[in-house]
C-alpha positions as CSV (number, residue, x, y, z in Angstrom):
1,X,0.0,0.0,0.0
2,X,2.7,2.3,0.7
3,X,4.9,1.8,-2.3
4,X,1.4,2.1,-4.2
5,X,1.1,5.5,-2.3
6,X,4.4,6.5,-2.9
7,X,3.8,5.9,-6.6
8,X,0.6,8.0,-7.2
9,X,2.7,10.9,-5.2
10,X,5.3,10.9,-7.5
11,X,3.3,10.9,-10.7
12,X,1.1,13.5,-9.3
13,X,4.1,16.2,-8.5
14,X,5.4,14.9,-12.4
15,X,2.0,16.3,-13.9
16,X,2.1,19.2,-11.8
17,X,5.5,20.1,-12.8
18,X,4.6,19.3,-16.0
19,X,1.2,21.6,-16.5
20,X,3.3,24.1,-14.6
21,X,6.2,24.2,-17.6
22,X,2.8,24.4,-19.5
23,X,1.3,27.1,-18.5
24,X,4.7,29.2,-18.5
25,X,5.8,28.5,-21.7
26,X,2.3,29.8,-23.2
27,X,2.3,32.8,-20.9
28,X,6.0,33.4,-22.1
29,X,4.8,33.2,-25.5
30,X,2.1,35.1,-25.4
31,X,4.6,38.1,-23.4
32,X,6.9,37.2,-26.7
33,X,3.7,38.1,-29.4
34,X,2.6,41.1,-27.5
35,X,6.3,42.6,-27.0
36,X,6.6,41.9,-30.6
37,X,3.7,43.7,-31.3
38,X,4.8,46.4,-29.6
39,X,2.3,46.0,-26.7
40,X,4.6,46.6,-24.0
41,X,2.1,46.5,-21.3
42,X,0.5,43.1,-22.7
43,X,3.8,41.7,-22.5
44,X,4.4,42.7,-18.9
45,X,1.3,40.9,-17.7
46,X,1.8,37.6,-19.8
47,X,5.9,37.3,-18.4
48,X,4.3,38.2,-14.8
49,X,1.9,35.3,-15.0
50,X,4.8,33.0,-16.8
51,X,7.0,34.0,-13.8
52,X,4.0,32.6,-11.4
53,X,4.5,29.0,-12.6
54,X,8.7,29.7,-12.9
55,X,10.7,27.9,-9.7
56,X,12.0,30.6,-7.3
57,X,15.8,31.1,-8.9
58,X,15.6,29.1,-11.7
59,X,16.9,30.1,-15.2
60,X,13.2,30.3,-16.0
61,X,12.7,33.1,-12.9
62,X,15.8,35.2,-13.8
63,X,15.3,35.4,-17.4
64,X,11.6,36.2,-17.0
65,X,12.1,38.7,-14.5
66,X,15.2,40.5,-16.1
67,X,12.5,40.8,-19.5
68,X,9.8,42.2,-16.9
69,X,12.3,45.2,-15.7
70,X,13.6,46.1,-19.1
71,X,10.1,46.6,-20.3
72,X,8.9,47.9,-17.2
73,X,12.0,50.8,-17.2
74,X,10.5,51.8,-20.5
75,X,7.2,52.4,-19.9
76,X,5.9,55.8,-18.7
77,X,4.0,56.1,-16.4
78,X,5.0,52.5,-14.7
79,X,2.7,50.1,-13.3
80,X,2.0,50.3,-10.0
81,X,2.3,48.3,-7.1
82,X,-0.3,45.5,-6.5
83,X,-1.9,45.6,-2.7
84,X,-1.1,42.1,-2.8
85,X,2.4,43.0,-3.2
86,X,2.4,45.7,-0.8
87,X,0.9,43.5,2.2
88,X,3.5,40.3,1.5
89,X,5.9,43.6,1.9
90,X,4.8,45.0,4.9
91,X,4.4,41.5,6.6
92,X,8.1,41.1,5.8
93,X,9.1,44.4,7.4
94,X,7.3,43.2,10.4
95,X,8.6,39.8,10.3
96,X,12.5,42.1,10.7
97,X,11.6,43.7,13.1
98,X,10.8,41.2,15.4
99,X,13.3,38.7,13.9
100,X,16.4,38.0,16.9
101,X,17.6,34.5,14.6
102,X,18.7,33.3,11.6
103,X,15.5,31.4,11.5
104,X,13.5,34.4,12.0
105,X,15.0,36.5,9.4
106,X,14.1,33.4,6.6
107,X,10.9,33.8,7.2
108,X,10.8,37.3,6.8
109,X,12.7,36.6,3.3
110,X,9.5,34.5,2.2
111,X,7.4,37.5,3.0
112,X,9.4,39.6,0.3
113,X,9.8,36.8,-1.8
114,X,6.2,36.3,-2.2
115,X,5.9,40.1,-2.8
116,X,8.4,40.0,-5.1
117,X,6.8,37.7,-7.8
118,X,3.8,39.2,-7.6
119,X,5.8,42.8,-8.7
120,X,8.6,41.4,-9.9
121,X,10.3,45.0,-11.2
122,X,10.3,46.9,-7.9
123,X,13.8,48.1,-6.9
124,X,12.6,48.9,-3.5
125,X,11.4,45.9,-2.8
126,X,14.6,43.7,-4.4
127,X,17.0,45.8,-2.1
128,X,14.8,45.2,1.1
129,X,14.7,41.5,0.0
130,X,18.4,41.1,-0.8
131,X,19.1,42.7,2.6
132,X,16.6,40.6,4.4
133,X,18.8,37.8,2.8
134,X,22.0,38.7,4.0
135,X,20.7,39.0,7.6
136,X,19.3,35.5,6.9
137,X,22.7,34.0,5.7
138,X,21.3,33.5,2.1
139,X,24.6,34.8,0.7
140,X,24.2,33.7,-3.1
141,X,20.0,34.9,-2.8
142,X,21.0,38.6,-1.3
143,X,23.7,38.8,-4.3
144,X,20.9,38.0,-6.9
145,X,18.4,40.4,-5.7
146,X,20.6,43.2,-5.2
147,X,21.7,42.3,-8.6
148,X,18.1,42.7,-9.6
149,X,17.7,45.8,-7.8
150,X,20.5,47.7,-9.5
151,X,19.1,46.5,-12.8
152,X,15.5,48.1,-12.1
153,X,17.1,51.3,-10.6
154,X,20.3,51.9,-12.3
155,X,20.2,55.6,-11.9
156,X,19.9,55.4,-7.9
157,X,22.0,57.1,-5.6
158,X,23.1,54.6,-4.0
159,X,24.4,52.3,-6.9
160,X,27.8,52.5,-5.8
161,X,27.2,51.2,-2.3
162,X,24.9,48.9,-3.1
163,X,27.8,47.4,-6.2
164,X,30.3,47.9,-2.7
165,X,27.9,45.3,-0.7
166,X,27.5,43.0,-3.8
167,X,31.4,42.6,-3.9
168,X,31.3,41.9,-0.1
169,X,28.8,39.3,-0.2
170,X,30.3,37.5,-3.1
171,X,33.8,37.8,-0.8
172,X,32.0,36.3,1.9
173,X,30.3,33.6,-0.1
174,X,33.2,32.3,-1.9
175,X,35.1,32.0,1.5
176,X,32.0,30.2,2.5
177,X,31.9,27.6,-0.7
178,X,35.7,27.1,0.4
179,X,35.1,26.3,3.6
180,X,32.0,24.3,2.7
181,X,33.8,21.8,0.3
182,X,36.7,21.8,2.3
183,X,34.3,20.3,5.3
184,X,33.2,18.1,2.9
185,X,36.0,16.8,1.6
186,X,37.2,16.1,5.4
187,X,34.3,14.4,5.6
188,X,34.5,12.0,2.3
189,X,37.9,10.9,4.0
190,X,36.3,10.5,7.1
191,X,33.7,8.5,5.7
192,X,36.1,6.6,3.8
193,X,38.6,6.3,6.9
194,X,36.2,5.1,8.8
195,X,34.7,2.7,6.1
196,X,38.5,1.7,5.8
197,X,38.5,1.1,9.5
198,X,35.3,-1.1,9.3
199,X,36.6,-3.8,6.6
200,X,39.8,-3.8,8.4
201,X,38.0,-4.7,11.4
202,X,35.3,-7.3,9.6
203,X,38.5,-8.8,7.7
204,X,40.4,-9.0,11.2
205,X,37.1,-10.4,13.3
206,X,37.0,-13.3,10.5
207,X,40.7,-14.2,10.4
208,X,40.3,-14.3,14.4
209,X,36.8,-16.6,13.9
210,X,39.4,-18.9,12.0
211,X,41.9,-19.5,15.2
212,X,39.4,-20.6,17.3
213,X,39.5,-24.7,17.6
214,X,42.5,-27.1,18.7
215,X,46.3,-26.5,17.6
216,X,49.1,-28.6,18.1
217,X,52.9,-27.2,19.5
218,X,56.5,-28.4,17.2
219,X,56.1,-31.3,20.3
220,X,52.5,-31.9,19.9
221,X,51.2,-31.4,22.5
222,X,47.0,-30.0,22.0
223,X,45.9,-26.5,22.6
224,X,42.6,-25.0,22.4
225,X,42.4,-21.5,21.3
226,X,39.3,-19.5,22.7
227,X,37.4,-15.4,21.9
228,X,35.6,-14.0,24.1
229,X,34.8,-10.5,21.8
230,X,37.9,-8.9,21.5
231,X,39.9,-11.3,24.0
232,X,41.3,-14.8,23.5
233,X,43.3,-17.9,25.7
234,X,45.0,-20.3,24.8
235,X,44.9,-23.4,27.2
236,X,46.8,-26.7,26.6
237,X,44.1,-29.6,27.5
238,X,46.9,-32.1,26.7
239,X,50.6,-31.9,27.5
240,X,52.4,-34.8,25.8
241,X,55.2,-34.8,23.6
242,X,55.3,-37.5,20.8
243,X,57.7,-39.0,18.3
244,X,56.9,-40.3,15.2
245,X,57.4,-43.8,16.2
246,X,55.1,-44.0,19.6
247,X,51.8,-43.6,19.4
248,X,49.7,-41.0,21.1
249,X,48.2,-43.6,23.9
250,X,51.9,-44.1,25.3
251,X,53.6,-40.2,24.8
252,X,55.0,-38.8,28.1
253,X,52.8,-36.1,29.8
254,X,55.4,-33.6,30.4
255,X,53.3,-30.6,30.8
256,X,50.5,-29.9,33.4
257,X,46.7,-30.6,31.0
258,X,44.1,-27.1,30.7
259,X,46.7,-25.0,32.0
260,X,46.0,-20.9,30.1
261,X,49.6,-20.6,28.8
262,X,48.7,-17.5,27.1
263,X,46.3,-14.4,27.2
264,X,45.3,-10.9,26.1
265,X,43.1,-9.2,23.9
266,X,43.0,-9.0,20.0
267,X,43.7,-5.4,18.7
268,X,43.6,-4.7,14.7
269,X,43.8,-8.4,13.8
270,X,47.3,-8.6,16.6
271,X,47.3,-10.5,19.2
272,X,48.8,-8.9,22.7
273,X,49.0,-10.1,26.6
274,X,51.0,-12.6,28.3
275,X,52.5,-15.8,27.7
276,X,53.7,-18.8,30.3
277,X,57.4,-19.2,31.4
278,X,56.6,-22.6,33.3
279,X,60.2,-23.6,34.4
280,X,63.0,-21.0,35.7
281,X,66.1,-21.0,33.7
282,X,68.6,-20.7,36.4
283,X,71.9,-21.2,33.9
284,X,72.2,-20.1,30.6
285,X,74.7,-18.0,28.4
286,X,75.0,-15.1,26.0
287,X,77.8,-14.9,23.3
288,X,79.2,-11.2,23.5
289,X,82.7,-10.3,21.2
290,X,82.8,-14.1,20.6
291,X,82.8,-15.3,24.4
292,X,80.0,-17.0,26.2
293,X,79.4,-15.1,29.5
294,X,76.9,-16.2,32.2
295,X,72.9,-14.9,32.8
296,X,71.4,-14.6,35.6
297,X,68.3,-16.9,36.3
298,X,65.4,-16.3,34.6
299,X,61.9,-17.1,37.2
300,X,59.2,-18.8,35.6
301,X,56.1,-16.9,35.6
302,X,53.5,-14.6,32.8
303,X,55.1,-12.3,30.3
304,X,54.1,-9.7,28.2
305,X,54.4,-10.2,24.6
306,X,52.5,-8.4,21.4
307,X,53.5,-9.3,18.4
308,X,52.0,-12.2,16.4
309,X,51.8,-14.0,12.8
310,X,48.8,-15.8,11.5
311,X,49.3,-17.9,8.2
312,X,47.1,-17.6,5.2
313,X,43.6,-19.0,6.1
314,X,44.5,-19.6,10.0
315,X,47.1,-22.8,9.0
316,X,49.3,-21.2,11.4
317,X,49.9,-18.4,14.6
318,X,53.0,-17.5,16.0
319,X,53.7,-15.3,18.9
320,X,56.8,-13.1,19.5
321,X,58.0,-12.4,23.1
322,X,60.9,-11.2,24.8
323,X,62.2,-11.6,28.7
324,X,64.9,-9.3,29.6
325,X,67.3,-9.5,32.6
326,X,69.1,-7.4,35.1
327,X,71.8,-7.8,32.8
328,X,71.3,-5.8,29.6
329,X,73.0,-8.4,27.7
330,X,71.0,-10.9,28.4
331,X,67.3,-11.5,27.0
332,X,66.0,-14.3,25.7
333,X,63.6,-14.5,22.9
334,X,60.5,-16.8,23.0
335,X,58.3,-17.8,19.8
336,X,56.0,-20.7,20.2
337,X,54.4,-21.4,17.1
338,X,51.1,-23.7,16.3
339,X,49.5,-25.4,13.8
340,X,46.2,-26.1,13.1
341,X,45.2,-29.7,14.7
342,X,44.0,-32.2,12.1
């Protein structure tokens, strides 16, 4: 029902635009046949009903109403103002004077904009419109009508100031075109970093999906690998180390089973936290200038790592940590790797 609804309003405002292009053009035409005739009055009143159906700023609206003020400039006496266009007028001078916003000051442009088509060649009313406008921030609006007004009063006294205003408005609203593309340009690569952000993320969520099930150590023993959101473990649920040549029912347990041997949390597709020293190393060596010098002990316990590898299509994962000593010669580096358990 909706999309039935949507339908008949769209096809209505189509036939209204289109009877609207209608009635213009045959207005227009009619202006054409009477200016050509020499009826410069006639012509007035056809282009003033053409402008009626023309859409406010439009090629259609300028043209017609640049037509209706070179006409209207030669004819002696001019026509006057309609009451109509005198009371959308006055409404807008009221609308000023109470106006304290932005908001308030649009409004009051309506009021002279309705005025305005219906006496479309009256300086007055173009300057207090393209000054209403300026209050109202309608930069590009204020520039046309003031435009408009010098063209229906050329002679004024106030041309220059008004041409002085003009060239201060179009200052004001080229800085503003600059500043608005340039906002929404940071935007587009906001949009886009952001956008960027979100596949890296999606891309790093489902290489993550892929770690979770059982892994095997370069000794064989079994490892399950657990997320939690954005946080994993690692626990070993079996702790043998086998040999080709014995089979799994009679490997040695060597390591404590569903012990958490590492940790952490899962950061732009790395993986970072601690990892398990389970024995002390209480002698070991360095090589330094070709000699082997002593290390002091190293305690078992958690250490930070975060650095990690994953192989194409989670076959493998590889973590990279470091445990440094009193001695700054001494560190050892750690990187248990695991592969995906059969």
């Amino acid at each position: 029902m909706r999309r039935w609804l949507l339908l008949f309003t769209l096809t209505v405002s189509l036939l209204c635009t289109a009877s609207l292009a209608a009635a213009q053009g045959a207005e227009e035409a009619q202006g054409q046949a009477a200016e050509k005739a020499g009826n410069m009055r006639g012509a007035v009143t056809h282009y003033v009903a053409a402008l009626q159906s023309a859409a406010e700023g439009s090629e259609a609206d300028q043209r017609l109403r640049e037509k209706i003020i070179t006409l209207v400039r030669k004819l002696n006496p001019r026509p006057a103002i309609p009451d109509e266009a005198t009371r959308f007028a006055v409404r807008g001078k009221t609308a000023v004077a109470d106006a304290k916003l932005p908001a308030e000051f649009v409004e009051a442009a309506k009021e002279y904009v309705k005025a305005m088509r219906l006496a479309p060649w009256w300086p007055e009313g173009y300057f207090n419109l393209g000054v209403v406008q300026e209050k109202a921030g309608q930069l590009a609006e204020s520039v046309r009508s003031l435009r408009l007004y010098l063209l229906a009063a050329p002679e004024a006294e106030d041309v220059a100031s008004v041409k002085e205003r003009i060239y201060a408005l179009e200052y004001r609203l080229e800085k503003s075109q600059q500043e608005t593309a340039a906002k929404s340009a940071a935007d587009a690569r906001l949009r886009a970093e952001e956008e960027q952000r979100a596949r890296a993320e999606a891309e790093a969520q489902r290489r993550m999906a892929q770690l979770e099930g059982n892994w095997r150590d370069s000794v064989g023993s079994i490892y399950v690998f657990q997320l939690d959101g954005n946080r994993f473990t690692i626990t070993r649920v079996n702790g043998c180390w086998t040999v080709p040549s014995v089979s799994y029912a009679n490997c040695t347990n060597l390591h404590p089973e569903n012990t958490v041997v590492q940790s952490g949390t899962i950061v732009n597709g790395q993986l970072s936290g601690v990892a398990a020293l389970e024995h002390a190393t209480t002698s070991w060596f360095t090589m330094v200038d070709g000699r082997w010098l002593p290390c002091p002990p190293v305690p078992a316990g958690m250490y930070p790592f975060n650095k990690s590898e994953i192989g194409p299509n989670g076959t493998y994962l590889k973590l990279f940590y470091s445990i440094h000593t009193s001695e700054a010669r001494c560190s050892m580096e750690f990187t248990p790797e695991y592969r995906r358990q059969p």
